[in-house]
C-alpha positions in Angstrom: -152.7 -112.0 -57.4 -154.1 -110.0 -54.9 -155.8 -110.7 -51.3 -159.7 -110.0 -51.4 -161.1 -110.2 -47.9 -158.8 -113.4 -47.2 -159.1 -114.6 -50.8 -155.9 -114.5 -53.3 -157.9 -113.8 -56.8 -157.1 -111.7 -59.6 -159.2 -109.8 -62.3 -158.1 -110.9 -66.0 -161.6 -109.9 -67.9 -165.2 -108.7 -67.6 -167.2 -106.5 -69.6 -170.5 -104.7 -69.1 -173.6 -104.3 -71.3 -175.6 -101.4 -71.8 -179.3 -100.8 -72.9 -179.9 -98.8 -76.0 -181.4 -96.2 -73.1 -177.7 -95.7 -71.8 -178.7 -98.0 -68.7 -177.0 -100.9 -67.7 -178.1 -103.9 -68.6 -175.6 -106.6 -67.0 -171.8 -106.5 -66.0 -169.1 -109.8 -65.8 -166.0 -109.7 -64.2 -163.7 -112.9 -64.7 -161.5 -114.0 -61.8 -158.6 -115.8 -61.2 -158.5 -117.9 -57.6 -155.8 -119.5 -56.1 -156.5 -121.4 -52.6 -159.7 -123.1 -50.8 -161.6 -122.9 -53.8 -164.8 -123.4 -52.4 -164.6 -120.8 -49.6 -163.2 -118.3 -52.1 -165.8 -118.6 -54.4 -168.0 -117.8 -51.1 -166.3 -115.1 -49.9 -166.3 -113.4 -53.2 -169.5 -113.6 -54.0 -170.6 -112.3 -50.7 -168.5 -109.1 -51.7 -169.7 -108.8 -55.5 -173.6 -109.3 -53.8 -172.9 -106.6 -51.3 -172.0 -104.2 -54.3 -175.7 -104.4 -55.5 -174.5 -105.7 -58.8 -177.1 -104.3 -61.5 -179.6 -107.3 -62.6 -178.3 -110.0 -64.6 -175.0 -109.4 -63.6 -172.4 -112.4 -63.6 -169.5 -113.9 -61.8 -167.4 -116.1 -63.6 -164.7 -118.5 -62.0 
């Protein structure tokens, strides 16, 4: 586990999908959380937002 901005989470999968043009289509990355679930999840969305994830992109928990 790691600390993200206050959060202890760790990466165990994700993926991204690409268009037959070479673009990107959509991205996951799977997260592990331990603590205040809730406010976690927040927090870490806040971050993956800021990153300007391309457009379908998910975050799963």
């Amino acid at each position: 586990m790691k600390r993200i901005m206050g959060a202890m989470a760790q990466t165990f999968g994700g993926g991204t999908a690409q268009l037959p043009n070479g673009e990107i289509a959509s991205c996951d990355i799977e997260l592990s959380i331990e603590g205040d679930l809730e406010e976690d999840i927040e927090k870490i969305k806040g971050i993956i937002e800021s990153m300007l994830a391309p457009k379908g992109s998910q975050l799963i928990i």
